[in-house]
C-alpha positions as CSV (number, residue, x, y, z in Angstrom):
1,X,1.6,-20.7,34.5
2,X,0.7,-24.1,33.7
3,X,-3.3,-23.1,32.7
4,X,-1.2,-20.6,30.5
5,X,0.9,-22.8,28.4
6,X,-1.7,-25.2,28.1
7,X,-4.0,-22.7,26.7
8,X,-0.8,-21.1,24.4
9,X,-0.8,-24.4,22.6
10,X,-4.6,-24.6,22.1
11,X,-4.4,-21.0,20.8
12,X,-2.1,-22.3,18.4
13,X,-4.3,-25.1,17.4
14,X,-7.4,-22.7,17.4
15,X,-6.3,-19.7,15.4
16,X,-5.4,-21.0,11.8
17,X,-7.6,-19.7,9.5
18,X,-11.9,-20.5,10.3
19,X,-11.7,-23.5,11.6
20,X,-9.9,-25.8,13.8
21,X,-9.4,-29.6,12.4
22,X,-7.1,-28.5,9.4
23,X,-4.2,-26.8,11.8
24,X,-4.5,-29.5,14.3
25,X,-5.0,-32.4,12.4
26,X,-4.1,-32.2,8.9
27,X,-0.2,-32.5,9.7
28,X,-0.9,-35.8,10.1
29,X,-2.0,-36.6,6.9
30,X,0.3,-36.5,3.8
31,X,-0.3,-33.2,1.8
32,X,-2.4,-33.1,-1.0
33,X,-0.4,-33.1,-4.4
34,X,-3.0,-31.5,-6.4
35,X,-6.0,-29.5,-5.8
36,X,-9.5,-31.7,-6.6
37,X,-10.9,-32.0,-10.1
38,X,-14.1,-29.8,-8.7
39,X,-11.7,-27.4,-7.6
40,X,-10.4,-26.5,-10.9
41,X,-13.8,-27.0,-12.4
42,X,-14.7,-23.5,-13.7
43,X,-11.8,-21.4,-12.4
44,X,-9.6,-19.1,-14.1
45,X,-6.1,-18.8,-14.0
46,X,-5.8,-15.2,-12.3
47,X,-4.5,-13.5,-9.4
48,X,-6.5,-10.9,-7.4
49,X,-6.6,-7.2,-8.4
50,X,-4.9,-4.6,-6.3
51,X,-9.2,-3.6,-5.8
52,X,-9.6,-7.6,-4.6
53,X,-6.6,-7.6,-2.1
54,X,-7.4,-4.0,-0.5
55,X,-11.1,-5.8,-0.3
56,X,-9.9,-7.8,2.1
57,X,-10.5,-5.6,5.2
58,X,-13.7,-5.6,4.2
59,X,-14.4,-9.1,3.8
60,X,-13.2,-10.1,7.1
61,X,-15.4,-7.8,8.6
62,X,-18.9,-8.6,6.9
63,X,-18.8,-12.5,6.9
64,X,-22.0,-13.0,8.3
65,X,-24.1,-16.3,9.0
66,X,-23.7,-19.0,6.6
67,X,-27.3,-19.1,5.0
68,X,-27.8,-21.0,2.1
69,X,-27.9,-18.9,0.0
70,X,-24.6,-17.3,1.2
71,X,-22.7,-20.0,0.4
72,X,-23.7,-21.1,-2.7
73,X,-23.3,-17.2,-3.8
74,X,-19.8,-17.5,-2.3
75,X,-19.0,-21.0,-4.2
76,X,-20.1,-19.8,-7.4
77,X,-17.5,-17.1,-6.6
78,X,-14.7,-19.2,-6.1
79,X,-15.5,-21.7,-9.0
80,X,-15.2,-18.4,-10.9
81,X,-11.8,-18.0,-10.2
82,X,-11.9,-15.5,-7.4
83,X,-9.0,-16.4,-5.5
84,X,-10.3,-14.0,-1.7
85,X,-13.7,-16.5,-2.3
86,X,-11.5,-19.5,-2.8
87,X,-10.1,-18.9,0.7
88,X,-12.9,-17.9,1.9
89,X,-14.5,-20.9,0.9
90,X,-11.6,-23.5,2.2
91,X,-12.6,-21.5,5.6
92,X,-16.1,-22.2,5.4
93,X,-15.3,-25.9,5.1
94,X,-13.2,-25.8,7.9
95,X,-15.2,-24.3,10.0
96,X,-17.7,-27.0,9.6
97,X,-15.2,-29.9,8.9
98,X,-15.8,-31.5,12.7
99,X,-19.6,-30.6,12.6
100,X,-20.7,-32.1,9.0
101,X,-18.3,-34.8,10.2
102,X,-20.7,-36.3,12.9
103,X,-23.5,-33.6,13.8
104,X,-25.8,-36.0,15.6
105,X,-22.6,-36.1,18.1
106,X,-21.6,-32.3,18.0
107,X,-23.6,-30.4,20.5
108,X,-23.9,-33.6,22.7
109,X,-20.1,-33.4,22.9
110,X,-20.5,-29.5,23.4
111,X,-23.0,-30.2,26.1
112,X,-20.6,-32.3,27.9
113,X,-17.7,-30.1,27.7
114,X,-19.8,-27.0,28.9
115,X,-19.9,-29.5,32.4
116,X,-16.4,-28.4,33.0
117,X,-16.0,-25.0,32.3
118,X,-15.7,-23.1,35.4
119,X,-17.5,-20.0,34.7
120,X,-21.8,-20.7,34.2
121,X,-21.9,-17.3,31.7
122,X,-18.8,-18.8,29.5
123,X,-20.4,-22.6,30.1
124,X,-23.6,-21.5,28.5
125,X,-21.7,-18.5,25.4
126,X,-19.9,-21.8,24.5
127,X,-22.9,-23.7,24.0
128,X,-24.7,-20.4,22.3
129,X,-21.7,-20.5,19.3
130,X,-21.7,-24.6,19.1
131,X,-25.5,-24.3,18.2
132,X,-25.4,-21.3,15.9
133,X,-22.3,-23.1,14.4
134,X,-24.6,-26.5,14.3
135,X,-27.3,-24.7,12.4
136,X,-25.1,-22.8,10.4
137,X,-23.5,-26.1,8.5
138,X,-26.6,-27.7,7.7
139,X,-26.8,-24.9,4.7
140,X,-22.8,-26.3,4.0
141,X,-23.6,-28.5,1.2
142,X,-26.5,-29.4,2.8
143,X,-24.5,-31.1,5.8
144,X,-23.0,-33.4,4.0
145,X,-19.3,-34.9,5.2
146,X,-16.4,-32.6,3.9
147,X,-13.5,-34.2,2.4
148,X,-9.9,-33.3,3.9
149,X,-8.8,-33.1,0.8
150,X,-11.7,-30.0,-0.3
151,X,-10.4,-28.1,2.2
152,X,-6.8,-28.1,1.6
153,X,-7.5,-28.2,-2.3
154,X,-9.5,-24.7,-2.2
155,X,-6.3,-23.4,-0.4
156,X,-3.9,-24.2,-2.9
157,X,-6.5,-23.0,-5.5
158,X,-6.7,-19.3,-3.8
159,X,-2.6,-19.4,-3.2
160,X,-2.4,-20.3,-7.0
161,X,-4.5,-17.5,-8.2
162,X,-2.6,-15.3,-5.5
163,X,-3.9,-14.8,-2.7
164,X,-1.0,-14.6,-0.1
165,X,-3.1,-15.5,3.1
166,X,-3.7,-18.9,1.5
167,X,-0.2,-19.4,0.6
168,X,0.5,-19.0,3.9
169,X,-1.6,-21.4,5.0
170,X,-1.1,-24.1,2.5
171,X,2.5,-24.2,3.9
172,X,1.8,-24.4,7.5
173,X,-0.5,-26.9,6.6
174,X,2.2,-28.5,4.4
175,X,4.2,-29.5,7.4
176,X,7.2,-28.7,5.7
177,X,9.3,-24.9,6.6
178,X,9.4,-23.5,4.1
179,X,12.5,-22.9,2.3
180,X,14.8,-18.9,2.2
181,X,13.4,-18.3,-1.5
182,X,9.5,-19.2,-0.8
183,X,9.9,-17.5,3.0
184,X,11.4,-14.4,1.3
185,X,8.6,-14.1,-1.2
186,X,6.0,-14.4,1.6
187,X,7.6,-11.2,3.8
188,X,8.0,-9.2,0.8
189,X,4.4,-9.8,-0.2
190,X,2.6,-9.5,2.8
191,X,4.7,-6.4,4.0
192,X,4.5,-4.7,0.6
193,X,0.6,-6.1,0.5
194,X,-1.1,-4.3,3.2
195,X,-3.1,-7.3,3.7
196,X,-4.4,-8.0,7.0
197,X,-5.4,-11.1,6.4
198,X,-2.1,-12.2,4.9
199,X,-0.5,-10.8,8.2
200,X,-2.5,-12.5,10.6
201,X,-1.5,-16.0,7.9
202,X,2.1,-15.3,8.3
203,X,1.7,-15.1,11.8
204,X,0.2,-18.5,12.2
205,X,3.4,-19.5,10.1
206,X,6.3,-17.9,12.1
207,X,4.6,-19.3,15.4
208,X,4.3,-23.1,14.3
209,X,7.3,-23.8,11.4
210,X,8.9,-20.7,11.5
211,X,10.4,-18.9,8.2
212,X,13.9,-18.3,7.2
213,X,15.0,-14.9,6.7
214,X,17.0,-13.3,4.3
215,X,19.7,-11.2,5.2
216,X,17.9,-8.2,5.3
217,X,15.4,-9.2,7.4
218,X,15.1,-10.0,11.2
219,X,15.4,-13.4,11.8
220,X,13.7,-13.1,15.7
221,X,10.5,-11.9,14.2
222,X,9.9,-14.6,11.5
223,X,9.8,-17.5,13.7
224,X,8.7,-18.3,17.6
225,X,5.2,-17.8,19.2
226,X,5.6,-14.3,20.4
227,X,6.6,-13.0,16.9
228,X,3.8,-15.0,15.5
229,X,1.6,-13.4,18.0
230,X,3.0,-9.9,17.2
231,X,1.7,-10.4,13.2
232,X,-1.3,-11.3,14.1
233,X,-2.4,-8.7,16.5
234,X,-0.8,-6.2,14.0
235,X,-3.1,-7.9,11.4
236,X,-6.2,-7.2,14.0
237,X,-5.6,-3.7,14.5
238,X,-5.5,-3.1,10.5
239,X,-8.5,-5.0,10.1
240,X,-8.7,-8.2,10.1
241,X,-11.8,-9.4,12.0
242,X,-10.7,-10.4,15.7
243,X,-13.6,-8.7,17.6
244,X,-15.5,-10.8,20.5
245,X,-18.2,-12.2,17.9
246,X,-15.9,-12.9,14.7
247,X,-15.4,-16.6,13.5
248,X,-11.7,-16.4,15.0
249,X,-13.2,-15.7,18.3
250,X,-15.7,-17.8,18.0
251,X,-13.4,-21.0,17.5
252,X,-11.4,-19.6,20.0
253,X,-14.5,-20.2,22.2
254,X,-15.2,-23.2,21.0
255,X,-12.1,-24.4,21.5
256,X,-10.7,-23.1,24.8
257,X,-13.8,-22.6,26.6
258,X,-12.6,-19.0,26.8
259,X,-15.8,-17.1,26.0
260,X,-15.3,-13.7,28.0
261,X,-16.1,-11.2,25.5
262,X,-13.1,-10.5,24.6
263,X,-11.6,-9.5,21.3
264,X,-7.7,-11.2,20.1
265,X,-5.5,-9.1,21.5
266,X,-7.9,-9.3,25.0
267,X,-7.5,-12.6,25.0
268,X,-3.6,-13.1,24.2
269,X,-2.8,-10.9,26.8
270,X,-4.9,-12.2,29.7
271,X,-4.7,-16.0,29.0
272,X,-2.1,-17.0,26.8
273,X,1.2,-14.8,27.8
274,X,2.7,-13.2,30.9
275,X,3.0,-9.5,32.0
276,X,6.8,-9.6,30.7
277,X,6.1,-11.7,27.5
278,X,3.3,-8.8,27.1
279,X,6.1,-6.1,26.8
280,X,8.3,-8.2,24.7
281,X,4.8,-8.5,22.6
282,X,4.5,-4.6,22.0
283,X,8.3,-4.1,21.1
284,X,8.0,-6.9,18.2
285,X,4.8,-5.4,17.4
286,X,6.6,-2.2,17.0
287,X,9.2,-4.0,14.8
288,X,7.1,-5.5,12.7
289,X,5.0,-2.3,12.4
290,X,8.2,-0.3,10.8
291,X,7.9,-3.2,7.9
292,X,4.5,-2.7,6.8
293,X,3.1,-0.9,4.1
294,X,-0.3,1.0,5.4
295,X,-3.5,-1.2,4.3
């Protein structure tokens, strides 16, 4: 039980969006109060078309290596005012955040933690994704440190221009619940949305701050970790890219030394939450499934 809650609260720490500093860390710093000048540099006040939100299944599922030329195709992209490649970019940098940060240090820490993982084949698929992860960043800017502040700015850029998945975010990384107005806009959008990837968003949300809920709404499934669980492995099963090699499991491997193969759900259910909490799991899932507009 004790392995379990420990590796409940790393989940929690692991899952928000494609990295892992921002969600754990980034509450201890004071929001930013305005997205960077290089942010805005270029970009277009607009919000996603119905064609760019309904592209989001797809966009999950094809984010392949960073190569260079990747990401500077995907930052021209968001400096264009595409608001899925704005978040797409903040996850980029967060994914690389620790590693740019001090790469002559990141596989020898990786190396030392792959020491203590009990299982050889998960000791050495650990130190497989550090090193691809290693190599990917150098093409991140060309390695070079990223700013806190980048990170959180692209965010609030894609949340500005409409993308719900990053509004989510922005709050959670806010610190701050948010309030019954901004909570209600957030259900309404991602259940009328279809979005997976604003699903699996609001999940990280209801499991760390929590929402408040209008009156017509269920209060029990906006807030604690098994409804947050319950949007995002509704968010995985309408595409959103939780399979054994996405980025999400990949952190998750990085971070939890978990690296069995197994896709979201697989792993929720076998490390993080009980045989009962599992069937308290599938009724919220139900639930929250009755809400939801078909992506």
């Amino acid at each position: 039980m004790a392995r379990r809650i420990l590796i409940s609260a790393t989940l929690l720490a692991a899952v928000a969006a494609a990295g892992y500093f921002t969600w754990a860390h980034s509450r201890l710093e004071e929001p930013a109060t305005s997205v960077p000048q290089n942010v805005h540099s270029g970009a277009r006040d607009t919000s996603p078309s119905a064609s760019e939100s309904q592209a989001t299944n797809a966009e999950v599922r094809s984010s392949g290596p960073i190569t260079v030329l990747a990401f500077e195709e995907l930052k021209s992209r968001a400096k264009a005012g595409d608001a899925v490649a704005q978040r797409q970019l903040a996850q980029t940098y967060d994914a690389c955040f620790m590693v740019n940060m001090s790469p002559e240090n990141y596989l020898s820490d990786y190396e030392t933690r792959a020491k203590y993982v009990g299982d050889s084949a998960e000791a050495s698929e650990m130190l497989r994704v550090a090193r691809a992860r290693a190599e990917e960043c150098r093409n991140v800017d060309g390695g070079a440190p990223i700013p806190l502040e980048l990170i959180k700015g692209w965010y609030a850029q894609a949340s500005e221009n409409g993308d719900l998945a990053s509004k989510a975010t922005s709050i959670s990384l806010s610190a701050k619940k948010p309030d019954k107005a901004t909570s209600n806009n957030l259900w309404e959008g991602v259940t009328q949305s279809g979005d997976p990837a604003a699903a699996f968003s609001l999940g990280e949300l209801a499991a760390g701050l929590g929402l408040i809920a209008s009156d017509d709404q269920p209060e029990d499934l906006l807030s604690g970790v098994t409804s947050g669980y319950a949007w995002m492995v509704i968010a995985c099963r309408n595409g959103y890219d939780c399979s054994p090699n996405s980025r999400l499991m990949q952190n998750m491997c990085l971070n939890t030394g978990r690296c069995a193969g197994e896709d979201f759900e697989q792993f929720v259910r076998s490390s993080v939450i009980t045989s009962s909490d599992s069937q308290v799991l599938d009724k919220k899932i139900e639930r929250i499934s009755g809400f939801l507009k078909a992506p």
